[in-house]
N, C-alpha and C positions, 0 to 999 in steps of 0.2 A: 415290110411295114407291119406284119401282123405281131413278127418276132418284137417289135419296137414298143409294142403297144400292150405286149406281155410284161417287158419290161416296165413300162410306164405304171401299170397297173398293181403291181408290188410297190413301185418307189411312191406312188398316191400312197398306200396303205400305209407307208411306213411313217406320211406326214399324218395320216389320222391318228397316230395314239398322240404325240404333243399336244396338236390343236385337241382334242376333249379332254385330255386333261386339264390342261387350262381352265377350259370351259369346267368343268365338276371344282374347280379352285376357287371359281369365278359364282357358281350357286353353290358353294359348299357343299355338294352332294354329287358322288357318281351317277347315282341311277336317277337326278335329274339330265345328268350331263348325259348319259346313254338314252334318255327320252327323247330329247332335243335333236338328238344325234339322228334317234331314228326315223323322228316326224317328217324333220327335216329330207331325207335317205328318202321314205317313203311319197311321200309327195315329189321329186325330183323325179323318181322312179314313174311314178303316174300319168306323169307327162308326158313321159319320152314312150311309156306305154299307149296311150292314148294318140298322141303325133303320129307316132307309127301305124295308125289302124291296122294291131294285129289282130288275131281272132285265136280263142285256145277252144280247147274240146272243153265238153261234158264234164264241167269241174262234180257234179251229183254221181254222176255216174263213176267218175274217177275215185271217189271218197268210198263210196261202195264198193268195189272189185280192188281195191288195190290196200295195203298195209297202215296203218295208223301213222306209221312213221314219217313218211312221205311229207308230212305237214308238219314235221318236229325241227326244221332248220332255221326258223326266227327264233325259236327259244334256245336253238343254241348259241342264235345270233349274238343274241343279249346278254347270254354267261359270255362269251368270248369278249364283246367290245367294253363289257362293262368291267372287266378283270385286266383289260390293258390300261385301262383310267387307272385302276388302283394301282398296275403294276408300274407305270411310266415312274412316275416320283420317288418309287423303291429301289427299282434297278436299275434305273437309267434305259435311253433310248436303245441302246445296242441289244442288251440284255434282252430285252420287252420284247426286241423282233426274234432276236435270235433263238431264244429257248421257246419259242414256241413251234421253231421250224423243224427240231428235235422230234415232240410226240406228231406234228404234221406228216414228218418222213416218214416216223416209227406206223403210224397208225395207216398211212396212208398205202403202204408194203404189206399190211394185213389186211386190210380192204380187195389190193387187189389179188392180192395170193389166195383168199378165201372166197373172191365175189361176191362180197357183201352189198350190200343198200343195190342192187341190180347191174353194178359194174359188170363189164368183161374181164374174167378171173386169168391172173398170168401169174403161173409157177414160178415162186421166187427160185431164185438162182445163185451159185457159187460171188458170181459181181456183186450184186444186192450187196451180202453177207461183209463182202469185205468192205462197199460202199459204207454201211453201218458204221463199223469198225474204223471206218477214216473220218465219217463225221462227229464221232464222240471224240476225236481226239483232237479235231478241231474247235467243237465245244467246250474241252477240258482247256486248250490253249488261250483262246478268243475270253472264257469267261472265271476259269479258276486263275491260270499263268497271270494274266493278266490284271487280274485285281488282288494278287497275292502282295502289294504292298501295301494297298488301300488298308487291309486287313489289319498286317503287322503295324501299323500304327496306333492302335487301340491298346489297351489294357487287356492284361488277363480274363479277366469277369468278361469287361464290355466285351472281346474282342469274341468270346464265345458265345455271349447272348447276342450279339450283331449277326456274326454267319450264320446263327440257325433260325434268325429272323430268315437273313439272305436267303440259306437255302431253303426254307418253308414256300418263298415266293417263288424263287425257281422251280422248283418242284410243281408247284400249281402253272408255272407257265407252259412246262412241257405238257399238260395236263389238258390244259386249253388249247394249247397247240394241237392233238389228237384231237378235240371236240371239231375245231377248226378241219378235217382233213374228212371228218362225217358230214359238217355241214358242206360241205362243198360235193360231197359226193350225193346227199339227200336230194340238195335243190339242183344237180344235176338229172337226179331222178327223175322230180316233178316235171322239172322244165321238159323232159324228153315225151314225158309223160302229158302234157299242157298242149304238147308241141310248139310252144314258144318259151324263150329263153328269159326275155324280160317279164312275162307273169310272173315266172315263177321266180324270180328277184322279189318285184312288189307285194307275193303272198306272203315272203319270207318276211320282209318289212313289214308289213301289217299286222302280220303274227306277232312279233318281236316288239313290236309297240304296244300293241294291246297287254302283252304280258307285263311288261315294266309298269305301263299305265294301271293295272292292277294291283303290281306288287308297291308301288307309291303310295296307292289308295289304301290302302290294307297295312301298311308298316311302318310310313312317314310322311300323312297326309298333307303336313304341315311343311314342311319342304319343299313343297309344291309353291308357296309365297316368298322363296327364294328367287326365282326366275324372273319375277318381277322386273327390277332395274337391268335384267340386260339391254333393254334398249339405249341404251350408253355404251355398250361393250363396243369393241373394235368390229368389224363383221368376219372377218376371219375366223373367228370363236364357231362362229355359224357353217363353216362348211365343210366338216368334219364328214357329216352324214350325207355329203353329194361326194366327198372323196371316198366315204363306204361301198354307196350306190354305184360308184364308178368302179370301185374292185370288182363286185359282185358279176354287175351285167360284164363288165369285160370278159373276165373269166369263164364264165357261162356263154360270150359270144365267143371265146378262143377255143373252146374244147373241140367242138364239132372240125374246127379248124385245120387245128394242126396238135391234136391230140392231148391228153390229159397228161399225158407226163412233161409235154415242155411246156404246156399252159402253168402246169408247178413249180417247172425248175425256171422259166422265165419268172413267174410273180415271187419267187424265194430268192432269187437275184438281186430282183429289185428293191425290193424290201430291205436285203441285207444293205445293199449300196446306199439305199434311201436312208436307212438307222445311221449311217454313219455320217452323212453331210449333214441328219437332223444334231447330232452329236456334235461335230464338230464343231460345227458354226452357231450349234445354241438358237436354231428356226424355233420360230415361233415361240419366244419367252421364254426355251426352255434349256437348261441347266449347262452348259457347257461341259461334253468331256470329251480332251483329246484325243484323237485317236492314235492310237500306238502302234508299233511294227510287228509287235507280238500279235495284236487284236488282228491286223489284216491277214499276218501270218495264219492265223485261226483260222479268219473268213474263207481263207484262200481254199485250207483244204475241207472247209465245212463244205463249200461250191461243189467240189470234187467228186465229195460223198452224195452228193444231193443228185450230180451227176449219173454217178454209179448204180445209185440206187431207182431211182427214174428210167434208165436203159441200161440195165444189164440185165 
């Protein structure tokens, strides 16, 4: 059951980047659509905090004896969720999950080779190395092989101002993807730290709201009178930030579990699986692309790598 629920918890994430995008289509603005996302995340989160009458330690005391950082995994929240709005429309849903499972892996293998953010440090190894090395090659397969027609369709000029559009977003995905592999090891921190799992969800949310909430105030106050008519929108638009909330606590309640590395490679399973039924089938308004034998072919040995490098 818990393996099930690791998966569940990817395949949720991989339906959050369509529904906010939408939503950021719908108030013309991402970092409304990542407000919304969050408010929404963070009050869900409250509740279930609150229901549960947990209890954490000595958050003063904790802010005192322990590193600055500890508190830095909302702000990474909100680069990560607000960069998957922009990325959905550019790359498409496969794309959007997939390159970010890339710096995920990559960062997440230096994490714990080196013990950083207060993990338990485990000497990469000869497996890892070739794990690597089988997941770039199902990246290269899944996202270069596979849209090498899309490409060749274009002109000379377009077709090179198009890929380095392309690759400028890819790049920034794997990018976030690595941010994505700190925040999880951060508010793994806290949470250990809180000694409750779901606080430190809800700090992270909070955090991550407030910061948007500022950076709106400060750079596009006026954006803010966009939000207005969603109360017409469909409600699906809206639960974006409870299928956030539900990654977040799952994975924070799997770790203790049955460990951080198939709390990974389940929620990167499911994610990949989840990008491609959102693909497929065009969930949630959004763009249809079929999926191809080359693309699974990719997926397949992307899986492999994700495997490899996770335990070996």
């Amino acid at each position: 059951m818990l393996y099930f629920l690791g998966l569940f918890a990817g395949f949720i994430l991989a339906n959050q980047s369509p529904i906010n995008a939408r939503l950021g289509d719908s108030v013309k603005s991402p970092f409304i659509s990542s407000l919304i996302s969050f408010t929404i995340g963070t009050i869900f989160l409250a509740v279930i905090y609150f229901v549960s009458g947990q209890h954490v330690a000595n958050m003063t005391y904790i802010a005192a004896t322990n590193p600055w950082w500890i508190w830095f995994g909302g702000v990474i929240g909100v680069v990560y969720l607000t960069s998957n709005i922009l990325m959905f429309p550019k790359i498409g849903a496969i794309q959007t999950i997939i390159l970010p499972i890339m710096g995920q892996v990559f960062m997440g293998v230096i994490i714990d080779s080196l013990g950083l953010f207060g993990v338990e440090q485990v000497p990469i190894s000869l497996i890892k190395i070739i794990g690597v090395f089988i997941l770039f090659i199902g990246i290269y397969i899944a996202v270069v092989l596979a849209n090498k027609k899309v490409v060749n369709k274009f002109s000379t000029t377009g077709a090179t101002q198009t890929t380095a559009i392309l690759n400028m977003w890819r790049i920034w995905g794997v990018f976030v993807g690595a941010l994505s592999a700190i925040q999880q090891a951060i508010n793994g921190r806290l949470g250990y730290l809180l000694g409750s799992a779901v606080a430190s969800a809800v700090i992270s949310f909070i955090i991550g709201t407030v910061i948007i909430l500022i950076f709106i105030l400060v750079r596009e106050p006026h954006s803010l009178a966009k939000a207005a008519p969603l109360k017409t929108k469909p409600f699906w638009l809206f639960i974006g930030g409870i299928l956030g909330s539900l990654f977040v606590f799952s994975t924070t309640f799997l770790v203790p579990k049955v460990g951080a590395g198939m709390t990974v490679t389940l929620g990167l399973t499911g994610s990949i699986l989840g990008s491609m039924i959102v693909s497929q089938f065009g969930l949630w308004q959004s763009p249809k692309q079929q999926v191809t034998r080359i693309q699974i072919g990719g997926i397949l040995f992307m899986i492999l790598g994700v495997v490899l490098i996770k335990f070996g």
